[in-house]
C-alpha positions as CSV (number, residue, x, y, z in Angstrom):
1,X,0.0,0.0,0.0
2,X,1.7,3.5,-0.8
3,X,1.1,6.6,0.3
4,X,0.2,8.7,-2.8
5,X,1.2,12.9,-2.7
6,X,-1.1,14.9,-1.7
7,X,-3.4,12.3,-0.4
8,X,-4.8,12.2,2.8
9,X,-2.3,10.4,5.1
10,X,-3.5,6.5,6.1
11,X,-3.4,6.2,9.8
12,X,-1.6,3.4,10.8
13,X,-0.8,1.4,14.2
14,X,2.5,-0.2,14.9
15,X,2.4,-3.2,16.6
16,X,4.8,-6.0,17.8
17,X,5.3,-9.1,20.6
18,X,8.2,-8.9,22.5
19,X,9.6,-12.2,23.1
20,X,11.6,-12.7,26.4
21,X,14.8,-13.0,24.7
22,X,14.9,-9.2,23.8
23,X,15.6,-6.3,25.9
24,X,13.6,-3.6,26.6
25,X,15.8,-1.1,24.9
26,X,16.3,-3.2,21.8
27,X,12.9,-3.3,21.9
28,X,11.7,0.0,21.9
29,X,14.6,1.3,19.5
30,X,13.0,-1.7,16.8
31,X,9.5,-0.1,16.8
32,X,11.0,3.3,16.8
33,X,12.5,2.2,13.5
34,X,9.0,1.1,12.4
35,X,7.9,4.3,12.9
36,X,10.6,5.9,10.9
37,X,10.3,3.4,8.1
38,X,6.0,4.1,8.3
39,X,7.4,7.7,7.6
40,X,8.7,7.6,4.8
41,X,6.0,5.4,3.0
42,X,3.9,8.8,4.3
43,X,2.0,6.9,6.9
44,X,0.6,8.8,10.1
45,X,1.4,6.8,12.8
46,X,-1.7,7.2,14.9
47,X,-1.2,4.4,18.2
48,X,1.5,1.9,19.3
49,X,0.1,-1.8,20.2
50,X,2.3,-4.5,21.8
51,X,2.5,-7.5,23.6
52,X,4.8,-9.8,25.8
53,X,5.1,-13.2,25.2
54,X,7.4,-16.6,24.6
55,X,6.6,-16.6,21.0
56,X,4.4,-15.3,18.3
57,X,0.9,-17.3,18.1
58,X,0.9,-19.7,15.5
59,X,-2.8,-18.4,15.0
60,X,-2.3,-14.8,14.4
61,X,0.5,-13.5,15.4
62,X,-0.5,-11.8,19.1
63,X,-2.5,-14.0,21.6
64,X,-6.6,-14.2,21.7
65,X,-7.4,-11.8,24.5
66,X,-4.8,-9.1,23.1
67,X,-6.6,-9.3,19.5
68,X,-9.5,-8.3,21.1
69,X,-7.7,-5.3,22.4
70,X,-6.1,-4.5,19.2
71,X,-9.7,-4.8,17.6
72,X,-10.7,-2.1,20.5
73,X,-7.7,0.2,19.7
74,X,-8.3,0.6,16.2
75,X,-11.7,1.6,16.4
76,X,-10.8,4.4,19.0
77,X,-7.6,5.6,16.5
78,X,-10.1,5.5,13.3
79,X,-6.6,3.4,12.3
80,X,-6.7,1.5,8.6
81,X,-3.4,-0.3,8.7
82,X,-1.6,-2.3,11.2
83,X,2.1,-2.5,10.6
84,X,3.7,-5.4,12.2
85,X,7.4,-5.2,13.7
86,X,8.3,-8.5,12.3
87,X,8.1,-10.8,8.7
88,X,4.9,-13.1,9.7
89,X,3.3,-16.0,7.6
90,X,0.4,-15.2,5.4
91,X,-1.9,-17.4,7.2
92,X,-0.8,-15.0,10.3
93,X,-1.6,-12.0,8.2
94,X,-4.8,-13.8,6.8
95,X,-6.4,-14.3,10.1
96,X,-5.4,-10.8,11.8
97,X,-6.6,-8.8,9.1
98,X,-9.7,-11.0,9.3
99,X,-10.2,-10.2,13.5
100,X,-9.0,-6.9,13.1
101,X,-11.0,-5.5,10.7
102,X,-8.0,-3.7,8.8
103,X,-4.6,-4.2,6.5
104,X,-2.0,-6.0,7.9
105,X,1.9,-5.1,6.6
106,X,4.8,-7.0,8.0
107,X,7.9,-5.2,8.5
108,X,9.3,-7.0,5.6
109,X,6.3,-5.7,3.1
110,X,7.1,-2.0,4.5
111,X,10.8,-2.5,3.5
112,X,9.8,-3.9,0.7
113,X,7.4,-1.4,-0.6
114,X,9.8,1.4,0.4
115,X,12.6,-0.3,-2.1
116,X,10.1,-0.3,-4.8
117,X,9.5,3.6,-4.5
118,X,12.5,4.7,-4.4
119,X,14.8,2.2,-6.1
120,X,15.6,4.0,-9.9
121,X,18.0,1.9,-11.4
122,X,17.7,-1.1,-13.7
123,X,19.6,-2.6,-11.7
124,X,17.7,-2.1,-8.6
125,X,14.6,-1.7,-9.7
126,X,14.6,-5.6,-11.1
127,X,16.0,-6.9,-7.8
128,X,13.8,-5.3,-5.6
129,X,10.9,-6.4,-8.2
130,X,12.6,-10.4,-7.7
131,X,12.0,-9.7,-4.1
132,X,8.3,-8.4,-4.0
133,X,7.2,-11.2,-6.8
134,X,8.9,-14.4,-3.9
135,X,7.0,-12.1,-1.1
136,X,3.5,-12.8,-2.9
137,X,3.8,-16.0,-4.1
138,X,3.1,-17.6,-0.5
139,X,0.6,-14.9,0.0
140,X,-1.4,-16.1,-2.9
141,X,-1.3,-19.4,-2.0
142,X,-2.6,-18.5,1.4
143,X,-5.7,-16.2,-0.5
144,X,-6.3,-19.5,-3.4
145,X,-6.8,-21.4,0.4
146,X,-9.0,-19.3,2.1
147,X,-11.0,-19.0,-1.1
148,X,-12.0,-22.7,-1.3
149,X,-13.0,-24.5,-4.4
150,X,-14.7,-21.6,-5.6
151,X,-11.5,-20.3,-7.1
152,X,-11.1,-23.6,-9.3
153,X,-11.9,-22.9,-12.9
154,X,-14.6,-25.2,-15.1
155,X,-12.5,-25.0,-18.1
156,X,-9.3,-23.7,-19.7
157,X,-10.2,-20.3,-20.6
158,X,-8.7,-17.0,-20.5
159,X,-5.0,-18.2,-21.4
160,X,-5.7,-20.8,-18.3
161,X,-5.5,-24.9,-19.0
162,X,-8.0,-27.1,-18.4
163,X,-9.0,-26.9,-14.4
164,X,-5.9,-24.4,-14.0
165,X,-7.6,-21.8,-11.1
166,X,-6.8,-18.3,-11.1
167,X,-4.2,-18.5,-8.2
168,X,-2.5,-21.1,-10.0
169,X,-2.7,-19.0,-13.1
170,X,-1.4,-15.8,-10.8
171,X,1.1,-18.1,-9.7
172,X,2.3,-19.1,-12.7
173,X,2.7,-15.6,-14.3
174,X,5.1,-15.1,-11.1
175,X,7.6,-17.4,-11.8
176,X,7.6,-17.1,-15.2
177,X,8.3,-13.0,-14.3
178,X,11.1,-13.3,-11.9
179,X,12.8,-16.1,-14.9
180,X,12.5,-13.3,-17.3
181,X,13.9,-10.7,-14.7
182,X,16.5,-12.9,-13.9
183,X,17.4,-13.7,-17.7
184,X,17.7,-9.1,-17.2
185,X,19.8,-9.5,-14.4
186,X,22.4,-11.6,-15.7
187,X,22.9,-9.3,-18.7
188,X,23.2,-6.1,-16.5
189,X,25.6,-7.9,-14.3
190,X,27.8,-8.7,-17.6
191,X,27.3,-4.7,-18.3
192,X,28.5,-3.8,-14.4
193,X,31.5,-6.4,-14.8
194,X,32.6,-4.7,-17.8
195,X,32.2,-1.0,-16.2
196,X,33.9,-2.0,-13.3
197,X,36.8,-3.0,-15.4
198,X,36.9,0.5,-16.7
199,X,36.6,1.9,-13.8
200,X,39.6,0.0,-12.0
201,X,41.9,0.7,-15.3
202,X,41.5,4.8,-13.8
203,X,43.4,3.6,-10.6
204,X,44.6,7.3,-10.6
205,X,41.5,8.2,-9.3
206,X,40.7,8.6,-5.6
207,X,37.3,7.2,-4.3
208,X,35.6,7.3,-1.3
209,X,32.3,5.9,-0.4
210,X,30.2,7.0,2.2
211,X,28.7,3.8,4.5
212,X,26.5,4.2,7.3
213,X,22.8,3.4,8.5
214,X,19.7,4.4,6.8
215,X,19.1,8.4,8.0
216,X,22.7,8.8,9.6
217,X,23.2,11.5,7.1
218,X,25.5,10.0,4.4
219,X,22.9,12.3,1.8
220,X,23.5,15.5,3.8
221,X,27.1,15.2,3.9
222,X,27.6,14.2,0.1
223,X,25.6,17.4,-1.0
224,X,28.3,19.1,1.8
225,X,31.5,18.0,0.1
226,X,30.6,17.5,-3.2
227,X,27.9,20.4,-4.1
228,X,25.7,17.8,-5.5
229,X,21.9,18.1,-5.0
230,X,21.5,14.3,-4.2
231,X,18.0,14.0,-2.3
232,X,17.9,15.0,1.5
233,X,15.2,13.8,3.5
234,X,14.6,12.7,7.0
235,X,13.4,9.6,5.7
236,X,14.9,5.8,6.2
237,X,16.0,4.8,2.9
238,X,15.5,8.2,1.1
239,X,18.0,7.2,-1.5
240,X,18.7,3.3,-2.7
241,X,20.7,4.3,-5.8
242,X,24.5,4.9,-5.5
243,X,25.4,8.2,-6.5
244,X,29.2,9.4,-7.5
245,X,30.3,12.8,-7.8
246,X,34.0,14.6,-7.4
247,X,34.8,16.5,-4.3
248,X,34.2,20.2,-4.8
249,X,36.4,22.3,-4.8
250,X,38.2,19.3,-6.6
251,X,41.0,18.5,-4.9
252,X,44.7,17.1,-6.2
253,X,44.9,13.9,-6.5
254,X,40.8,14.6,-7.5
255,X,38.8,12.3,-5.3
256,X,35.7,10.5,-6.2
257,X,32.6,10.5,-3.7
258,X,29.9,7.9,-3.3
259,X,26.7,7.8,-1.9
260,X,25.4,4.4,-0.8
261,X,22.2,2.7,0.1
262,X,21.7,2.7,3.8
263,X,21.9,0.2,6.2
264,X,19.3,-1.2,8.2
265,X,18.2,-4.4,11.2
266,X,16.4,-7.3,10.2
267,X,17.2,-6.8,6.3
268,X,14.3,-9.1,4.3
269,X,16.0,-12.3,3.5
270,X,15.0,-11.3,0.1
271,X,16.3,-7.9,-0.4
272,X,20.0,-9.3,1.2
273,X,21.4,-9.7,-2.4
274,X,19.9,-6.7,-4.0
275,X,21.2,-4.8,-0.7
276,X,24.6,-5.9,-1.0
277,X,25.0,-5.1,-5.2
278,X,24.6,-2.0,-4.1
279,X,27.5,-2.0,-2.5
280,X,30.2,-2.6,-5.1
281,X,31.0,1.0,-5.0
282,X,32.2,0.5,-1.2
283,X,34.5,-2.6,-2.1
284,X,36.1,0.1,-4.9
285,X,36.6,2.4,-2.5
286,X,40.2,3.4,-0.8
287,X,38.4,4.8,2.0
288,X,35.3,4.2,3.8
289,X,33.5,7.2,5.8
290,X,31.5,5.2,8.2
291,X,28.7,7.9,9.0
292,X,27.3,7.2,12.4
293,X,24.0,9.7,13.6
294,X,25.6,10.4,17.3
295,X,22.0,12.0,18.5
296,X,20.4,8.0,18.2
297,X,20.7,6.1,21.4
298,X,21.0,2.7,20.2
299,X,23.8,3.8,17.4
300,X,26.3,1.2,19.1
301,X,23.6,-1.1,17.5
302,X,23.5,0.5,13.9
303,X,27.3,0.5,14.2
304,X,27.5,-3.4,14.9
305,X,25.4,-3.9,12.0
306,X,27.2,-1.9,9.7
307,X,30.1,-3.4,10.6
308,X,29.2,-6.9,10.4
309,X,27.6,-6.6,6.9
310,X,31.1,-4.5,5.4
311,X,32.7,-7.9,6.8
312,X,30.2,-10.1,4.7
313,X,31.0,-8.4,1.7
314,X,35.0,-8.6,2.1
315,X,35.8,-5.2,2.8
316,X,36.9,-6.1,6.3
317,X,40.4,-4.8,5.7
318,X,39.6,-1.4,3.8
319,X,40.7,1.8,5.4
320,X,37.8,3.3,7.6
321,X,37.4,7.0,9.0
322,X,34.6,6.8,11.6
323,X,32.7,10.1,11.4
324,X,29.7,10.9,14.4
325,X,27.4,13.1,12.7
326,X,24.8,15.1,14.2
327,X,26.6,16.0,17.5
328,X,24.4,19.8,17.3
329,X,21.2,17.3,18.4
330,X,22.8,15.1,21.0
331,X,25.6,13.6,22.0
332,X,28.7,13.3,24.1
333,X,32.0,14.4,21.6
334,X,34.3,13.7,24.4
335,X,33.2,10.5,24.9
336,X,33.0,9.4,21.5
337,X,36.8,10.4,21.3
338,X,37.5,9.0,24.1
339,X,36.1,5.2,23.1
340,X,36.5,5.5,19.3
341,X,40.1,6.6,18.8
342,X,40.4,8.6,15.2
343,X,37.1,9.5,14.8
344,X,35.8,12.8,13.7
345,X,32.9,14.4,15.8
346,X,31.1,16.6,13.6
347,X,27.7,18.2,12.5
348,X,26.9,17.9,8.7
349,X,25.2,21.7,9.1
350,X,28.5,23.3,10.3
351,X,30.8,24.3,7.3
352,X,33.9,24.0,9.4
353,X,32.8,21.1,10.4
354,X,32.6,20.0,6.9
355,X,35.8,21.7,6.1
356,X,37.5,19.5,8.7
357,X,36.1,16.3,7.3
358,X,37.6,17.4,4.0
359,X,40.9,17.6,4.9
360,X,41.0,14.3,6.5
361,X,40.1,13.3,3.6
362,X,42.6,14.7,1.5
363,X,45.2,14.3,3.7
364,X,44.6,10.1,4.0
365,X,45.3,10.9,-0.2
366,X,48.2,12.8,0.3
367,X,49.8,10.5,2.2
368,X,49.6,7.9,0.2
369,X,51.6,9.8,-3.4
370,X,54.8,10.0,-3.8
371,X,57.2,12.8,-5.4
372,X,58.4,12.1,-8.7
373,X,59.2,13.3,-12.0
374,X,57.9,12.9,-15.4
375,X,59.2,13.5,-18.9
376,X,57.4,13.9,-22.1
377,X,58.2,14.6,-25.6
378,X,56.7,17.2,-27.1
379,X,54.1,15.2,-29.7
380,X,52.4,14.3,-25.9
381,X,51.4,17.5,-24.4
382,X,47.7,16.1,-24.8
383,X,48.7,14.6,-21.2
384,X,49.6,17.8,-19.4
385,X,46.3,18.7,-18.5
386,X,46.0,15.2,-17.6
387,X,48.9,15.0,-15.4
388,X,47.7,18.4,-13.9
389,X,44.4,17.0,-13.5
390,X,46.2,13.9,-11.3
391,X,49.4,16.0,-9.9
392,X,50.3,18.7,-6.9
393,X,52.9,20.2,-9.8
394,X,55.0,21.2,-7.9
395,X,57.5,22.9,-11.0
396,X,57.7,22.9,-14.7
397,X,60.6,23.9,-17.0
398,X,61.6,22.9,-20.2
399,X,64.8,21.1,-21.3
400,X,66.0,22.3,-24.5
401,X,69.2,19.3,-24.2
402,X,66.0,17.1,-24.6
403,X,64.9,16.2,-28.1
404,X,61.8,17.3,-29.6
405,X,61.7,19.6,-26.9
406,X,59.7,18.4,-23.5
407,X,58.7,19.6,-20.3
408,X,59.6,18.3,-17.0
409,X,56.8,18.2,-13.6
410,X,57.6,17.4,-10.4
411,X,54.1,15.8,-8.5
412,X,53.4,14.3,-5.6
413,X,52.0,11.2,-7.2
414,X,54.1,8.0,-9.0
415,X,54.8,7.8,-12.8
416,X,53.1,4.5,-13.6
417,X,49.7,5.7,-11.7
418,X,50.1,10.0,-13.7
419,X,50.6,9.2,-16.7
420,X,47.7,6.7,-18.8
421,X,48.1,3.2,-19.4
422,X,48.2,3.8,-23.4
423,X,50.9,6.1,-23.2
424,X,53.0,4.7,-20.2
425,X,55.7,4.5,-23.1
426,X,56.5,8.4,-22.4
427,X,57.9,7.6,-19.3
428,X,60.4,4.7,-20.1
429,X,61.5,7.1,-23.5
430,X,61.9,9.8,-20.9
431,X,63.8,7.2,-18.3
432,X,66.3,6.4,-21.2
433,X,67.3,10.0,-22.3
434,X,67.2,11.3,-18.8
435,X,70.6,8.1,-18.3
436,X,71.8,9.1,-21.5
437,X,72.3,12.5,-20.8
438,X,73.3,11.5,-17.4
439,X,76.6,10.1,-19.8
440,X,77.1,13.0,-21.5
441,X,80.4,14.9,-20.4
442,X,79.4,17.5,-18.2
443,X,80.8,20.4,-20.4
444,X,78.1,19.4,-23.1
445,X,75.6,20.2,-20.8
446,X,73.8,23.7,-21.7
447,X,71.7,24.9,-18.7
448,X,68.3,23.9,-18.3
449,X,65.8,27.0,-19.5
450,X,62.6,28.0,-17.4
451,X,59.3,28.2,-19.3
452,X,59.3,31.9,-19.8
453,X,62.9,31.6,-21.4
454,X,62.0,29.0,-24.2
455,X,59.0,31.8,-25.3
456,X,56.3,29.6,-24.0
């Protein structure tokens, strides 16, 4: 169910049993993510319903007496949906909705229906499609049940076979959908393998991704460093799409930025491969900004989860900068210092704070070059800008002793990685006339001219 603009807002109730292997605090901060996530699919949430218990009833979900309450609470909130903290079987959903009176969404239908909002890619748009079509398939089953044999057909009509119903027939249409999306799939990912290729022969390029969970920020601060206007919105999952722009003012070595999807708890089993494609960009990466909202209590919790699913994806031993953000709403800085070693304590609003940020970041490049110096004939000056583009040049003079005249730069970056594959040849011609000369007796040597004496 979606929430369309301008509409007036469905009023929904968030419900969940707490088992007693879960602590209050984990708890609460789970159905205050509910409520986020009910947000952004533009729900009002009008009550809060729950329940403790050793386990979910098989039945429907909360106990006999207590669906007798939740009955009573939605008539008093004038509530049409009941959102449900956890993923429950459609015969769960089947029979609440039935007793309550109302729509019943799981948490993993919210997620799911949030993903296929905002999800704008091919790419993600066919995953998260894979992921909705496996979430209905059981759900039509459980409807064809509950319908009884007057959903069997007398006859193979309307594109059905002979006694084929029209679940089956739904059914049917399903599988043979997420084949044909797969069949999609597998080409894009042959289209990805080959970008990536492309993207890893520029190794003179600086990237950094931006990791975090869902509303931590990450949006905020790429629009901060970058000047983009990538979508900012106190939303869970605002953005799925990764987004890449250059740091602005660019800096030298020129560093590439990316946006990511958000992380978030109790990911549909579904959505966990579609999730983690998105996150090719952060395996590319040479640096991961780990954004972390310091103003949310429990964001020890969206740090171990964070965490844990970089690990699953192999980029356990990629460089991290830990960055708190939102420290102007809450927060202790001197505590976060003090137990998180390295990390930056910062407010996505404040430009110094931003500033800051920046530098780190351009100083964990710096760091990293080296100072060296190129040589290139003159018939290769189409790599100047290039080698400008990729250097701190740090001098440039011309060598008339050099033939077909060429210019020397000094840069804070190596040879191989400054000058492009398809022309690394410049650098070993320069390497052997830079030794010759060196063999040369000394009084053959004419003195190097600047720029400005060669006339430009």
């Amino acid at each position: 169910m979606m929430q369309e603009p301008g509409q007036k807002r469905t009023r929904a109730i968030v419900a969940a049993v707490q088992r007693s292997s879960v602590s209050d605090a984990e708890f609460d901060a789970s159905l205050t993510e509910l409520r986020q996530l009910a947000k952004t699919l533009g729900f009002e949430v009008v009550g809060k319903f729950t329940q403790k218990r050793a386990g979910f009833d098989k039945t429907a979900y909360f106990g006999t007496g207590k669906r007798e309450e939740l009955k009573e609470q939605i008539l008093e909130n004038q509530a049409e949906i009941i959102l449900i903290d956890h993923e429950i079987s459609p015969s769960q959903a089947f029979n609440l909705e039935k007793e309550a009176g109302c729509e019943v969404m799981d948490r993993t239908m919210v997620i799911l229906e949030i993903f296929h909002r905002h999800a704008s890619s091919r790419f993600a748009r066919a995953q998260v499609e894979i992921a909705r079509l496996g979430y209905m398939a059981p759900r039509l089953r459980e409807a064809a049940k509950q319908a009884g044999p007057k959903d069997r057909a007398r006859s193979g009509t309307g594109g059905r076979s002979g006694g084929e119903s029209h679940g089956e027939l739904d059914r049917r249409k399903i599988r043979d959908r997420i084949t044909e999306l797969q069949k999609e799939l597998d080409g894009m990912a042959l289209e990805r393998k080959t970008q990536r290729a492309r993207r890893q022969e520029r190794q003179d390029l600086a990237r950094v991704a931006l990791v975090g969970y869902t509303n931590a920020g990450k949006s905020t601060l790429m629009r901060a460093l970058t000047g983009s206007e990538a979508l900012v919105a106190d939303k869970l999952f605002a953005t799925l799409d990764t987004t890449v722009r250059a740091l602005h003012p660019e800096s030298i070595p020129r560093v590439l930025v990316s946006d990511t999807v958000g992380f978030i708890k109790n990911l549909p089993h579904g959505l966990v491969a579609s999730f983690k494609s998105t996150l090719d960009e952060a395996l590319e990466a040479s640096l991961l900004v780990h954004v972390v909202d310091a103003s949310d209590p429990g964001f020890e919790r969206q740090l171990a989860v964070t965490e844990e699913v970089l690990d699953e994806i192999g980029a356990q031993d990629l460089p991290r900068l830990v960055v708190f953000n939102k420290i102007d709403r809450a927060g202790d800085e001197a505590a976060l210092h003090a137990k998180y070693p390295g990390c930056l304590v910062i407010s996505a609003r404040r430009e110094a704070d931003i500033a800051r940020l920046r530098e780190a970041i351009e100083a964990f490049f710096q760091k990293r070059l080296v100072e060296a110096e190129l040589f290139l004939p003159w018939s290769a000056q189409k790599e100047r800008g290039h080698i400008f583009d990729t250097c701190t040049v740090l001098e440039e003079r011309w060598r008339g002793r050099v033939p077909a005249r060429a210019w020397r730069a000094r840069g804070r970056e190596a040879p191989e990685r400054a000058i492009r594959p398809e022309n690394s040849r410049y650098v070993a011609a320069a390497a052997r006339r830079r030794s010759m000369a060196a063999r040369r007796p000394k009084e053959q040597e004419k003195p190097a001219a600047t720029m400005g004496d060669q006339g430009g």
